[in-house]
RODO-2510 file (C-alpha; in nm, 4 decimals, decimal comma):
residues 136
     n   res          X          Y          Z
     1     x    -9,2886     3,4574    12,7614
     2     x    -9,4813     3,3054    13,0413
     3     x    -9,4940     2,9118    13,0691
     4     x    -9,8254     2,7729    13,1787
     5     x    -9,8769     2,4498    13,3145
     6     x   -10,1799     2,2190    13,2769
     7     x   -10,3200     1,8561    13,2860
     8     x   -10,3101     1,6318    12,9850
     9     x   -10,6710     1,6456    12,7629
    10     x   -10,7354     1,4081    12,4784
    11     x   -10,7156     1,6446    12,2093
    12     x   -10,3310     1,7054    12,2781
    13     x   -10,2641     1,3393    12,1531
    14     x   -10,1476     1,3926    11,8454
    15     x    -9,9703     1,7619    11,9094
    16     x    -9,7719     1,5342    12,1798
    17     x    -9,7111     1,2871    11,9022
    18     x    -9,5521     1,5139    11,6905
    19     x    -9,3253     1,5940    11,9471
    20     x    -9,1822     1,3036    12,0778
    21     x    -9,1508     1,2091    11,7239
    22     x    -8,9171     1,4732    11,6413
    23     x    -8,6924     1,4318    11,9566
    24     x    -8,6374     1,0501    11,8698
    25     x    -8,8335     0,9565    12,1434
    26     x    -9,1405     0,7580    12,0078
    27     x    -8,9592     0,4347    11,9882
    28     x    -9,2639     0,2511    12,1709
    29     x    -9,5956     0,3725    12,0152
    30     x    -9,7691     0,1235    12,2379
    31     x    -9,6519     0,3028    12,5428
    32     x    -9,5985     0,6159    12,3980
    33     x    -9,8609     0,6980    12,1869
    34     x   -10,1557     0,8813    12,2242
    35     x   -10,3667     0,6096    12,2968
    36     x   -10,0812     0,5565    12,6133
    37     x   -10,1433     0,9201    12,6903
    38     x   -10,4811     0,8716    12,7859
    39     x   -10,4743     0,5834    12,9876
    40     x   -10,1810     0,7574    13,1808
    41     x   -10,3552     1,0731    13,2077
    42     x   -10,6664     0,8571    13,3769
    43     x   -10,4225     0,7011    13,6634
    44     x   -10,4783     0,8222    14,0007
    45     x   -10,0843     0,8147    14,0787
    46     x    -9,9960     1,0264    13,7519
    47     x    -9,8603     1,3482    13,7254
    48     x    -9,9188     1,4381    13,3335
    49     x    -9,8262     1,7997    13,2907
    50     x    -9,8736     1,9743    12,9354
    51     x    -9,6816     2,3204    12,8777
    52     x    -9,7956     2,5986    12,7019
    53     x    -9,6773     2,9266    12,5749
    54     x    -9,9585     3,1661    12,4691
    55     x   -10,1528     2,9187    12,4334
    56     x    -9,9465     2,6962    12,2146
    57     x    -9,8463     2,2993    12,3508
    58     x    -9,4323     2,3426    12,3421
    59     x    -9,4002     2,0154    12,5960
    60     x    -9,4972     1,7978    12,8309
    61     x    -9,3843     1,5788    13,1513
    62     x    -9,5608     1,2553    13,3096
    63     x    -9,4276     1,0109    13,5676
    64     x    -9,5951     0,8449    13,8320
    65     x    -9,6225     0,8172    14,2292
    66     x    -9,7454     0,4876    14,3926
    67     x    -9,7538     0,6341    14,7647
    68     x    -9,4036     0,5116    14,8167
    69     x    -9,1842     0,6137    14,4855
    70     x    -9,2111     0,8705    14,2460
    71     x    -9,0752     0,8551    13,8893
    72     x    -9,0308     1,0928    13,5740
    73     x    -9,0715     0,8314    13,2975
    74     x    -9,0736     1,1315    13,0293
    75     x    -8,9868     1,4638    12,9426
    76     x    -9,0344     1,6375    12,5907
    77     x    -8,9939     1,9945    12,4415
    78     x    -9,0642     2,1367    12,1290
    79     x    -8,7274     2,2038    11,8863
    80     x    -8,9234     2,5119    11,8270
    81     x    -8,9055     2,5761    12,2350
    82     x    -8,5788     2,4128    12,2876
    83     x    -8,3006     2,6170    12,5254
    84     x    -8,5871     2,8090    12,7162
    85     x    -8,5946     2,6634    13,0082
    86     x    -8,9253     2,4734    12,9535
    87     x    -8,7743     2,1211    13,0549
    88     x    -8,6264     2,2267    13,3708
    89     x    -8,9520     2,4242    13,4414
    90     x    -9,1528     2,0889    13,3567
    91     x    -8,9212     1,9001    13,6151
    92     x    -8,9462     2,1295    13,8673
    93     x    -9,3448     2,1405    13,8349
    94     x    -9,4071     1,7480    13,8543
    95     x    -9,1166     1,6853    14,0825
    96     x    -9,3677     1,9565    14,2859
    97     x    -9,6683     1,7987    14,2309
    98     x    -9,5089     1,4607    14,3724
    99     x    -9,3700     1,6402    14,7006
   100     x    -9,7389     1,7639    14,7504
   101     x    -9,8416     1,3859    14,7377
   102     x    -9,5716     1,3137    14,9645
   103     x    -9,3269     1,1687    14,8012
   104     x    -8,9728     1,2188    15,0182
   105     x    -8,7654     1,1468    14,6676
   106     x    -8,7999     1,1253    14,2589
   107     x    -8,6176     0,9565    14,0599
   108     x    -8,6405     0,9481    13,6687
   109     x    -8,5345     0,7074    13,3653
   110     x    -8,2961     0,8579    13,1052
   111     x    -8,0821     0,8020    12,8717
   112     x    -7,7086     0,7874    12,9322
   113     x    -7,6506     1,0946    12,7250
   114     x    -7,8266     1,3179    12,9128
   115     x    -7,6911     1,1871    13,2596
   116     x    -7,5804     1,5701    13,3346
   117     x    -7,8579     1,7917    13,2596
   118     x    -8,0210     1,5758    13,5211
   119     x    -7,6992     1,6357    13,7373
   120     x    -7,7528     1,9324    13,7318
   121     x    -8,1096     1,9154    13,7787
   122     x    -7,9885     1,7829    14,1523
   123     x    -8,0307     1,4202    14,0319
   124     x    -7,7725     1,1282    14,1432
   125     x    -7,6547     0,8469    13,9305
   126     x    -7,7526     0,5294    14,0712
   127     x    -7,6208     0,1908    13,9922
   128     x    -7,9185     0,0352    13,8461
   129     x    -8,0604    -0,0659    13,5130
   130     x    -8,3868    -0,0247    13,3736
   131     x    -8,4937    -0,3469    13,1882
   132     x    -8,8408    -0,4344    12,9408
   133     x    -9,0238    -0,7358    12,8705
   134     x    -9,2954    -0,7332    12,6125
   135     x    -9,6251    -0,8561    12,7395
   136     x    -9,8322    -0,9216    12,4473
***
């Protein structure tokens, strides 16, 4: 089973939905939603990657790079594709795509509980806190 790797098109709104949906992660449709995806996908310093296996959507990645830091702002596989490898393979490929932009370091927000899979992704614990203010 080959994982391919691909940008973000419109249609894959609502398969991407769907996903983060049934990970718990679709707390902000706002910025999350498909809507989100779009505009994202349409930024000239983000990385939106969409996975694929035989031609079905099992995840995707996105995080940005503004010339001097690069973030992973989400990750998100499948339950159907979960323990395959797909999210480290969707790391590896936009934590690529940012060292081809020249980015010397990536950092990415997570939750607490799943500090060490990104451990052991090579990621470091800082001592910082990510904070949100509603605009509108």
């Amino acid at each position: 089973m080959e994982v391919k790797f691909r940008g973000f098109t419109e249609s894959d709104g609502d398969v991407l939905e769907r996903i983060l949906i049934e990970n718990g992660q679709f707390d902000y449709p706002e910025v999350e939603g498909k809507n989100s995806m779009r505009r994202v996908s349409q930024c000239d310093g983000a990385v939106f990657l969409v996975a694929e296996i035989e031609g079905v959507v099992c995840g995707f990645a996105k995080g940005f790079y503004d010339g001097s830091r690069a973030q992973i702002q989400l990750v998100s596989v499948s339950q159907n594709f979960k323990k395959r490898g797909i999210g480290t393979k969707l790391v590896d490929a936009v934590v690529e795509k940012f060292r081809a932009r020249g980015a010397l370091t990536v950092s990415v927000i997570n939750l607490e509980s799943t500090t060490e899979y990104w451990a052991q992704l090579g990621f470091e614990k800082l001592p910082v806190h990510v904070m949100l203010k509603q605009t509108s």
